[in-house]
Each structure stands twice: as C-alpha cells, then as structure tokens.
PyMOL Python script that loads the backbone (N, CA, C, O; Angstrom):
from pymol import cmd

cmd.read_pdbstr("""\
ATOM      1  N   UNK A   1       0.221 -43.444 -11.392  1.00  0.00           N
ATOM      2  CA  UNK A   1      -1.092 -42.971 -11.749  1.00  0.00           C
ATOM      3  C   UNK A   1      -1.918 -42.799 -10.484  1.00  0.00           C
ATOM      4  O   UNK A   1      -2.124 -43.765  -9.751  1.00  0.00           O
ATOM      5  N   UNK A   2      -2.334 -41.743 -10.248  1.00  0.00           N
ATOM      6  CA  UNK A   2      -3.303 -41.395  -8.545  1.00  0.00           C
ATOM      7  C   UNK A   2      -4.703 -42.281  -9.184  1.00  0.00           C
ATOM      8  O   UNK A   2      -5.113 -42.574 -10.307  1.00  0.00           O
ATOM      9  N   UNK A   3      -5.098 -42.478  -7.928  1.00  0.00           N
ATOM     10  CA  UNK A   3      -6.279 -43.310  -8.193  1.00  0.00           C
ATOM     11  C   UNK A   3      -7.679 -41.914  -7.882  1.00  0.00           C
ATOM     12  O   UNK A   3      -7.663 -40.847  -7.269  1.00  0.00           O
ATOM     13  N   UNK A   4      -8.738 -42.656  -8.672  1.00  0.00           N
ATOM     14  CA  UNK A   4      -9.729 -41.334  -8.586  1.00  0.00           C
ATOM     15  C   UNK A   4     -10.848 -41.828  -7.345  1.00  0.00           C
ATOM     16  O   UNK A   4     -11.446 -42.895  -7.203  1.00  0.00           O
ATOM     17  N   UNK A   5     -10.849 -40.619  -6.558  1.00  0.00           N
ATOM     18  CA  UNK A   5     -11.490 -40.859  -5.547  1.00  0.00           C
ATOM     19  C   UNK A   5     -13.086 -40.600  -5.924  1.00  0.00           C
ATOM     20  O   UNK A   5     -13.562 -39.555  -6.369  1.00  0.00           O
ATOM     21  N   UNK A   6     -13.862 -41.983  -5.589  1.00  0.00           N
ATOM     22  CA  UNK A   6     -15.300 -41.308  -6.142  1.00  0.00           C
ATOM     23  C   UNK A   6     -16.759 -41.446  -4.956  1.00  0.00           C
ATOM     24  O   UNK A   6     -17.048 -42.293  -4.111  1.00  0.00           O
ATOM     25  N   UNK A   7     -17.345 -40.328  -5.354  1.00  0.00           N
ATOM     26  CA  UNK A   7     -18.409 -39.867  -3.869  1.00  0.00           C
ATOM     27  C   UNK A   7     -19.238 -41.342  -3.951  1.00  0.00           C
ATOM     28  O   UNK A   7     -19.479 -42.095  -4.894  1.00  0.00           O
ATOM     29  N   UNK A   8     -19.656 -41.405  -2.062  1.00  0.00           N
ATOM     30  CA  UNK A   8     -20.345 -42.093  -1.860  1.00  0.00           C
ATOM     31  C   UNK A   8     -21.214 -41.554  -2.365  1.00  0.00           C
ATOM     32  O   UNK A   8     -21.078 -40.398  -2.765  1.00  0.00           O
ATOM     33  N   UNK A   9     -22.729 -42.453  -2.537  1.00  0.00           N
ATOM     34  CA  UNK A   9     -24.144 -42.530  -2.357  1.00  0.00           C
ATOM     35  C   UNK A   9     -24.764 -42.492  -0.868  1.00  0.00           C
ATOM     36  O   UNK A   9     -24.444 -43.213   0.077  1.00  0.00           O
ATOM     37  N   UNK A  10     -25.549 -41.661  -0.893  1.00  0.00           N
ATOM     38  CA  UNK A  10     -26.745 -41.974  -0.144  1.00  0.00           C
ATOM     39  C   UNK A  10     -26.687 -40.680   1.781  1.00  0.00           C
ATOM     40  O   UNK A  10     -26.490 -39.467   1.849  1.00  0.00           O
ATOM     41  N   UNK A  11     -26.929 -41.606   2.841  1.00  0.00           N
ATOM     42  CA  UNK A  11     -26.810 -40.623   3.622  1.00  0.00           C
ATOM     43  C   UNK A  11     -25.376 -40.117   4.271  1.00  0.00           C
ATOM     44  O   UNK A  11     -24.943 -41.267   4.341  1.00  0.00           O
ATOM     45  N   UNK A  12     -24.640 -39.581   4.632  1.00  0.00           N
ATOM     46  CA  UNK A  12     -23.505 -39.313   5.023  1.00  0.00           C
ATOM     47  C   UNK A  12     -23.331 -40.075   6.453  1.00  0.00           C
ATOM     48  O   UNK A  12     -24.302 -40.411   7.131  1.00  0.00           O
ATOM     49  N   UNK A  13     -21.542 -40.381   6.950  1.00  0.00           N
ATOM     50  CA  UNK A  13     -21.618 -41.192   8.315  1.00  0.00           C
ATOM     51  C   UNK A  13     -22.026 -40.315   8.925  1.00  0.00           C
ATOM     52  O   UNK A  13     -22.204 -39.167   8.520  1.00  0.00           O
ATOM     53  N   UNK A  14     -22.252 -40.788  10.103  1.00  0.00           N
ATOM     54  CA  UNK A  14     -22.877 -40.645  11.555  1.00  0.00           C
ATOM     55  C   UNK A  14     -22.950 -40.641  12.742  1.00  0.00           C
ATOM     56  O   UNK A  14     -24.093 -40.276  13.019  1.00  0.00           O
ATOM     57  N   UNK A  15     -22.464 -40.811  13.514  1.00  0.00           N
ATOM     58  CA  UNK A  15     -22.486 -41.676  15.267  1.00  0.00           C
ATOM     59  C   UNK A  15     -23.611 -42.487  15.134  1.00  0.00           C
ATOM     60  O   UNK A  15     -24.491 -41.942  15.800  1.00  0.00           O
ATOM     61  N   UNK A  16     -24.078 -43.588  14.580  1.00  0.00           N
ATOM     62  CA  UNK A  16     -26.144 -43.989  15.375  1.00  0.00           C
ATOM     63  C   UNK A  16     -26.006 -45.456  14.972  1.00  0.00           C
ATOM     64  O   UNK A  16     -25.034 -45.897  14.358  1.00  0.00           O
ATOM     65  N   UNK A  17     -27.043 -46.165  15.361  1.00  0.00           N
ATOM     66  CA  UNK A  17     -27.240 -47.272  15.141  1.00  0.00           C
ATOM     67  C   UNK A  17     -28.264 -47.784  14.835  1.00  0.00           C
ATOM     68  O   UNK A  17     -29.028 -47.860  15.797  1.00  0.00           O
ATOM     69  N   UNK A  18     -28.831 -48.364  13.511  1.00  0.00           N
ATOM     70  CA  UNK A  18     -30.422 -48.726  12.985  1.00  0.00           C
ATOM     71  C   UNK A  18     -30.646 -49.362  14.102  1.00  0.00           C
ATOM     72  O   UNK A  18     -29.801 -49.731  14.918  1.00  0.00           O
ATOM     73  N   UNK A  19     -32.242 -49.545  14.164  1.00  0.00           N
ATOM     74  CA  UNK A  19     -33.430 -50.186  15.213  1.00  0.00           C
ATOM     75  C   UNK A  19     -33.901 -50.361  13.979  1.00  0.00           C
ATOM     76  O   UNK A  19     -33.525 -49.942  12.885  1.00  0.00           O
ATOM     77  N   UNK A  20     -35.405 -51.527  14.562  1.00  0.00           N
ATOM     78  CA  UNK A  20     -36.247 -52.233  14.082  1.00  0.00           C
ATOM     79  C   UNK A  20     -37.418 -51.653  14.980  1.00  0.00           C
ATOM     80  O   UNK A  20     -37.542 -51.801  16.196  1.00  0.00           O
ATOM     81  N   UNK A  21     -37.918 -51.237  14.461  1.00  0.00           N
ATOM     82  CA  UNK A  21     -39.474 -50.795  14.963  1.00  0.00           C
ATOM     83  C   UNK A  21     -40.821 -51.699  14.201  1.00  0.00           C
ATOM     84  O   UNK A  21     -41.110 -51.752  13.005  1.00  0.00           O
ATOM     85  N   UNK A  22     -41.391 -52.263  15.205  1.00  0.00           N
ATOM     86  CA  UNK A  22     -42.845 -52.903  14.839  1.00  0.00           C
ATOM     87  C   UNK A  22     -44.146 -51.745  15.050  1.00  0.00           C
ATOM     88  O   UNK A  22     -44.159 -51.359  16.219  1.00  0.00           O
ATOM     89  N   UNK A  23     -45.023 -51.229  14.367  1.00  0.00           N
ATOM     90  CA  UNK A  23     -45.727 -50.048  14.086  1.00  0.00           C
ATOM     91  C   UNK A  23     -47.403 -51.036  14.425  1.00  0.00           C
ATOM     92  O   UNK A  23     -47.662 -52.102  13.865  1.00  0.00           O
ATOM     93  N   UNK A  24     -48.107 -50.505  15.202  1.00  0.00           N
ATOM     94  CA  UNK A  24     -49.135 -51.045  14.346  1.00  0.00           C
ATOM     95  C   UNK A  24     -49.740 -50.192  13.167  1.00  0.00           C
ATOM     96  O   UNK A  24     -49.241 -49.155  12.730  1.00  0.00           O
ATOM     97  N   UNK A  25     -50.908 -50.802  12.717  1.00  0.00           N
ATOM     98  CA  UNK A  25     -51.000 -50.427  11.551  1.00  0.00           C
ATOM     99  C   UNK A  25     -51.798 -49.011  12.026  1.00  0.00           C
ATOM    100  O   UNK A  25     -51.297 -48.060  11.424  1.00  0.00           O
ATOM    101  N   UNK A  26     -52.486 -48.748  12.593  1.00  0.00           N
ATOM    102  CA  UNK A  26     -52.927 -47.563  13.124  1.00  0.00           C
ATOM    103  C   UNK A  26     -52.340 -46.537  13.035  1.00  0.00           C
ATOM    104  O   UNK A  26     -52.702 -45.781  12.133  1.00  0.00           O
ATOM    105  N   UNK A  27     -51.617 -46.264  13.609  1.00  0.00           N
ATOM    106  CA  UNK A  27     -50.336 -45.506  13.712  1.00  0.00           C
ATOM    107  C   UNK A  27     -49.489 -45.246  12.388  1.00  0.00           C
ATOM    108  O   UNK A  27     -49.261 -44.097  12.012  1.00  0.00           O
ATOM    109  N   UNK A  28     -48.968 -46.526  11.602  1.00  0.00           N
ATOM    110  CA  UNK A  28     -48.834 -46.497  10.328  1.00  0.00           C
ATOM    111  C   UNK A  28     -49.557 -45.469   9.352  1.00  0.00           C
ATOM    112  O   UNK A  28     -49.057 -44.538   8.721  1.00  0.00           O
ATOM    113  N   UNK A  29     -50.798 -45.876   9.405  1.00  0.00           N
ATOM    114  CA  UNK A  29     -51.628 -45.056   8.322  1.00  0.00           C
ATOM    115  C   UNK A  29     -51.625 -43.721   8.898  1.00  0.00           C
ATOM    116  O   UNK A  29     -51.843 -42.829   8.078  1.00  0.00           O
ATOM    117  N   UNK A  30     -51.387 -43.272  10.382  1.00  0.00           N
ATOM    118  CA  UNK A  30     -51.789 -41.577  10.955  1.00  0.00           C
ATOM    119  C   UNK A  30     -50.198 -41.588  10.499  1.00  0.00           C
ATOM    120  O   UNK A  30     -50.182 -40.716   9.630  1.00  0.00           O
ATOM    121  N   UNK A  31     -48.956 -42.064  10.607  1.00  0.00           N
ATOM    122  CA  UNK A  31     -47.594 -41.841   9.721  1.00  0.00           C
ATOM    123  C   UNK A  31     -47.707 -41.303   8.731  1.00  0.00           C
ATOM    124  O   UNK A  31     -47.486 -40.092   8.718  1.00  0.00           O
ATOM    125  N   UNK A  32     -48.009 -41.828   7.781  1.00  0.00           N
ATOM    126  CA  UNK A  32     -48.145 -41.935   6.603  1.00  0.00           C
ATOM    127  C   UNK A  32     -48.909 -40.550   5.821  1.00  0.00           C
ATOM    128  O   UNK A  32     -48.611 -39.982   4.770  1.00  0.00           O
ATOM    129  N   UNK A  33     -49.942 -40.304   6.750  1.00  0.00           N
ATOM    130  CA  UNK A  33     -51.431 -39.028   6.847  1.00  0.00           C
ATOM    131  C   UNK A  33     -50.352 -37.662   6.720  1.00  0.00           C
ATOM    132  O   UNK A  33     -50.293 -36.840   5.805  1.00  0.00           O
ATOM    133  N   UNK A  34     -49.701 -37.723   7.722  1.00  0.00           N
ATOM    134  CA  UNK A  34     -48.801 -37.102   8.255  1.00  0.00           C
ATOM    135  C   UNK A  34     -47.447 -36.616   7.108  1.00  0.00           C
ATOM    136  O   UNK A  34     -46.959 -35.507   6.894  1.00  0.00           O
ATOM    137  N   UNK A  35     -47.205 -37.661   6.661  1.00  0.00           N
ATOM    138  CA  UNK A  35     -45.907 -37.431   5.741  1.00  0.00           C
ATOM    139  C   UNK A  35     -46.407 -36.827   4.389  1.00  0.00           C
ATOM    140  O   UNK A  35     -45.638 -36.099   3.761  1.00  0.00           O
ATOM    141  N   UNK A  36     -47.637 -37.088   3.919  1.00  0.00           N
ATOM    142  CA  UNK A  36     -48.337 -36.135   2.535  1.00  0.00           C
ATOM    143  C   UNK A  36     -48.417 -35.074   2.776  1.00  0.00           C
ATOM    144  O   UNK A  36     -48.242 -34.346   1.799  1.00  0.00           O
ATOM    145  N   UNK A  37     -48.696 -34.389   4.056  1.00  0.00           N
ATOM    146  CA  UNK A  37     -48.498 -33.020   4.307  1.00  0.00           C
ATOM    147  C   UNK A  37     -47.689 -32.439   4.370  1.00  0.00           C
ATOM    148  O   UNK A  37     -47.894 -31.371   4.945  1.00  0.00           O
ATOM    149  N   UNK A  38     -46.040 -32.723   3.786  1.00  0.00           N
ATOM    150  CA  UNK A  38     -44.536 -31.930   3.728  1.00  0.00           C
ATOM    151  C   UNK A  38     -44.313 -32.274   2.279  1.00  0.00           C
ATOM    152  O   UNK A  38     -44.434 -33.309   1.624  1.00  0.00           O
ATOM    153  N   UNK A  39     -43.949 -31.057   2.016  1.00  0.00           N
ATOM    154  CA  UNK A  39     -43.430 -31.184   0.766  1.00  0.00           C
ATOM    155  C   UNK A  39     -41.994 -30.888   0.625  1.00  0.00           C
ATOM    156  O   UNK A  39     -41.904 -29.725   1.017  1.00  0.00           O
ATOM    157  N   UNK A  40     -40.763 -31.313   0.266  1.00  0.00           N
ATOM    158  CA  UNK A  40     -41.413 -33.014  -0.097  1.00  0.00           C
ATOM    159  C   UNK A  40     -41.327 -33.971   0.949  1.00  0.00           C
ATOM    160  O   UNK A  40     -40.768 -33.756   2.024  1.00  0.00           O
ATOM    161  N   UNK A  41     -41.880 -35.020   0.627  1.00  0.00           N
ATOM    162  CA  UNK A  41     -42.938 -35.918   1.535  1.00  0.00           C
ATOM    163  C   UNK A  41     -41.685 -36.697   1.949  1.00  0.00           C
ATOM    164  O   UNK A  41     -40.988 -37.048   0.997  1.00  0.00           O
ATOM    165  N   UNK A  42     -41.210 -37.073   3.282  1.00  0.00           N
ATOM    166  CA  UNK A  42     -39.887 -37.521   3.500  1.00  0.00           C
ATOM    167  C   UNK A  42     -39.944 -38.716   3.572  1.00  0.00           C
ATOM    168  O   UNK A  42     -40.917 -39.031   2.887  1.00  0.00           O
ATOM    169  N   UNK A  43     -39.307 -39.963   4.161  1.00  0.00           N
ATOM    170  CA  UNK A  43     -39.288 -41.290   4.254  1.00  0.00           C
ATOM    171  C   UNK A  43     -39.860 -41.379   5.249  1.00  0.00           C
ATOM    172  O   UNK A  43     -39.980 -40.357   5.925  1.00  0.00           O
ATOM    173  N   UNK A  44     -40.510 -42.801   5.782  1.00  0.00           N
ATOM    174  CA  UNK A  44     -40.886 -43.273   7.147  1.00  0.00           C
ATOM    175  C   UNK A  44     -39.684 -43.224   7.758  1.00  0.00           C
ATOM    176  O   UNK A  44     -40.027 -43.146   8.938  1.00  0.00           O
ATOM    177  N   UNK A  45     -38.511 -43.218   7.746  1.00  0.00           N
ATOM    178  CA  UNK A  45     -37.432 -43.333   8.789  1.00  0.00           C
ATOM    179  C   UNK A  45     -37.024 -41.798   9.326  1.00  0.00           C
ATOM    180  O   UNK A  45     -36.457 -41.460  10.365  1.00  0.00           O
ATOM    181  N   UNK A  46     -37.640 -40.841   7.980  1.00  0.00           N
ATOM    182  CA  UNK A  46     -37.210 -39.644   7.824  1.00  0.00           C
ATOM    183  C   UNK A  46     -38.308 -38.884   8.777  1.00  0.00           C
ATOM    184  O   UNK A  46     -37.903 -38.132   9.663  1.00  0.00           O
ATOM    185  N   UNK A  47     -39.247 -39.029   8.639  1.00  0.00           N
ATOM    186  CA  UNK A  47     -40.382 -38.216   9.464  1.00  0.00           C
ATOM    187  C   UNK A  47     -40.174 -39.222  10.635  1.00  0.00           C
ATOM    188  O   UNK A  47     -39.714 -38.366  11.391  1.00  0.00           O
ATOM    189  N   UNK A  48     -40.150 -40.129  11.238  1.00  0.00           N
ATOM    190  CA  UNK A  48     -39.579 -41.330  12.901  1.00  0.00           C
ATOM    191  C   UNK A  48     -38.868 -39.888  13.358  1.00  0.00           C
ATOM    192  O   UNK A  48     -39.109 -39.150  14.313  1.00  0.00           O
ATOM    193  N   UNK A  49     -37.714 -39.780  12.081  1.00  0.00           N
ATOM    194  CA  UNK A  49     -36.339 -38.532  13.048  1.00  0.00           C
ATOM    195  C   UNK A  49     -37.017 -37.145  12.972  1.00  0.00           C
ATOM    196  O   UNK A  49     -36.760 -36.410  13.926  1.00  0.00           O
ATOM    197  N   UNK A  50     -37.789 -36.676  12.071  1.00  0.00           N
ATOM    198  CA  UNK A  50     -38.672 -35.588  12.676  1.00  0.00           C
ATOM    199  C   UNK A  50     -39.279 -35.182  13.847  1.00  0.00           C
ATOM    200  O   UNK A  50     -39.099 -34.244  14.624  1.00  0.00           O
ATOM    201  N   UNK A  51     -40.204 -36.315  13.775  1.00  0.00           N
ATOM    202  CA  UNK A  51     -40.413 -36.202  15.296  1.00  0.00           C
ATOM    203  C   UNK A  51     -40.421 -36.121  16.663  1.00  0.00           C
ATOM    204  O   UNK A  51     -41.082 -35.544  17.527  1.00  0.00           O
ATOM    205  N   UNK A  52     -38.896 -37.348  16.563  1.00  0.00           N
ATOM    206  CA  UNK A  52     -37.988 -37.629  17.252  1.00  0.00           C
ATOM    207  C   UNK A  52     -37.673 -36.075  17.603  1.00  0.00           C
ATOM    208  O   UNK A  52     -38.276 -35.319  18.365  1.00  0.00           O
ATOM    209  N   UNK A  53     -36.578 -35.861  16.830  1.00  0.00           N
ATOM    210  CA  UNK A  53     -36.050 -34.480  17.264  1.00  0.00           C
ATOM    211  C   UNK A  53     -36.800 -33.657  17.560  1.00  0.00           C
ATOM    212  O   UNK A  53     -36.443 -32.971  18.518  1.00  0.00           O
ATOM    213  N   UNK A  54     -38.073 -33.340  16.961  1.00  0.00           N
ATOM    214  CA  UNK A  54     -39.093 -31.954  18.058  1.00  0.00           C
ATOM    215  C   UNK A  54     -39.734 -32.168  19.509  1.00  0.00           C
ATOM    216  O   UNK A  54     -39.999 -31.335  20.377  1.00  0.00           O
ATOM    217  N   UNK A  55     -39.917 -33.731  19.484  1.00  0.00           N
ATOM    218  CA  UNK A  55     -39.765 -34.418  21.162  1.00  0.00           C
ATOM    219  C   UNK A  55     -38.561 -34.023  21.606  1.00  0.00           C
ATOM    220  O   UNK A  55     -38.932 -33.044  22.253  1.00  0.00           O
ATOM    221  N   UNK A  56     -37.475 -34.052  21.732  1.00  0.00           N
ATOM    222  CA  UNK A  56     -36.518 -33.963  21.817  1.00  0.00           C
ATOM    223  C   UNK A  56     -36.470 -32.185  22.568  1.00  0.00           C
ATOM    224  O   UNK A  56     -36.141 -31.800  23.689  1.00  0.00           O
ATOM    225  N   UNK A  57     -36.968 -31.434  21.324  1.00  0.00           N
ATOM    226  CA  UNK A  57     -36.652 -30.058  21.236  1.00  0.00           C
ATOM    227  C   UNK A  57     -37.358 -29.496  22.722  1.00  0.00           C
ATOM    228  O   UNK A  57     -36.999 -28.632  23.522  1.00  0.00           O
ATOM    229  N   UNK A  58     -38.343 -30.273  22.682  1.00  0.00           N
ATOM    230  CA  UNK A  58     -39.769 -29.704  23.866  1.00  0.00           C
ATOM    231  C   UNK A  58     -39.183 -30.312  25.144  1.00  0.00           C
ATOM    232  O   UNK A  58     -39.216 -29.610  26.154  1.00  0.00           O
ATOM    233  N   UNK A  59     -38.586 -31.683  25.223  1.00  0.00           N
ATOM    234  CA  UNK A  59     -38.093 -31.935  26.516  1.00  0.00           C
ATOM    235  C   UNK A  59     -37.228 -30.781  26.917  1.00  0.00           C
ATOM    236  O   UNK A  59     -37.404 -30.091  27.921  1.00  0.00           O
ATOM    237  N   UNK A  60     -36.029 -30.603  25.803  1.00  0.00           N
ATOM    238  CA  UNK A  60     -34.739 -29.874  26.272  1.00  0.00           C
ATOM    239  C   UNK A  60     -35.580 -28.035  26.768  1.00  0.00           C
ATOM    240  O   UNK A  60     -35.091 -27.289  27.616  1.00  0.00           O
ATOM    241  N   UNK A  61     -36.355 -27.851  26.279  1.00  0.00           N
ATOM    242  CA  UNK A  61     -37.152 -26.376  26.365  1.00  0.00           C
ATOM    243  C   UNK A  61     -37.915 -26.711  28.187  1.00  0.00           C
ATOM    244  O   UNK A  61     -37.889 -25.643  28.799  1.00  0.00           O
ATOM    245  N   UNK A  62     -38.231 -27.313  28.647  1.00  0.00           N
ATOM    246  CA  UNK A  62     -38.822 -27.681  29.677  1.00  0.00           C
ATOM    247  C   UNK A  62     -38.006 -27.756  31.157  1.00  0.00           C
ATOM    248  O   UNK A  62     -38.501 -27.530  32.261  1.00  0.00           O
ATOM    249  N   UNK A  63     -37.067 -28.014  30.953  1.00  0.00           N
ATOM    250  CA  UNK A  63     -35.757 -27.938  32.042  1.00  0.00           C
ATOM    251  C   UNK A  63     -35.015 -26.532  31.672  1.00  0.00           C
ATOM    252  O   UNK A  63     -34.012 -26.180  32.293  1.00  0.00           O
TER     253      UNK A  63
END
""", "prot")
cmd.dss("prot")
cmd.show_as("cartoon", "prot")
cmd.util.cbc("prot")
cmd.orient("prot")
C-alpha cells in the first residue's frame, strides 16, 4: 500500500535563520501605521522583510 504524501502548512523552506528583535514601542506603532496601508495588511515579520528587501534594493541600485 503507497503511503499518501500530505502538503505541509504554512511558509515554504528556505536558506534563513529567525532573529529576535526588541522594537521600541515607537517604532512599533509607526510599524503597525504602516502595515494598514497594504492591502492585505501583512504580518510584522512580513512587512520587517518588506522593507528589508527595498533597503536592500536601493543599496544594490547605488553601486
């Protein structure tokens, strides 16, 4: 009898490794300001890699 292969949940693997980020709350709430304005409105870890990557985009554009 083959066994049934069944889909993960959630985000697909990766190469990366979680961090722990301490926020103050400042920043938090301009996060947060920030994430109601996409629809749809992504996770705090999800808009971190947003940003991330368009920093990212502007360094690599600069050299």
């Amino acid at each position: 009898m083959a066994k049934s292969v069944s889909k993960r949940m959630g985000r697909p693997p990766v190469d990366s490794e979680a961090i722990t980020v301490r926020l103050r709350r400042d920043l938090l709430d301009w996060l947060d300001a920030e994430r109601t304005k996409m629809d749809p409105e992504p996770s705090r870890p999800e808009m971190i890699r947003i940003y991330l990557e368009e920093r990212r985009g502007r360094m690599i554009m600069k050299d």
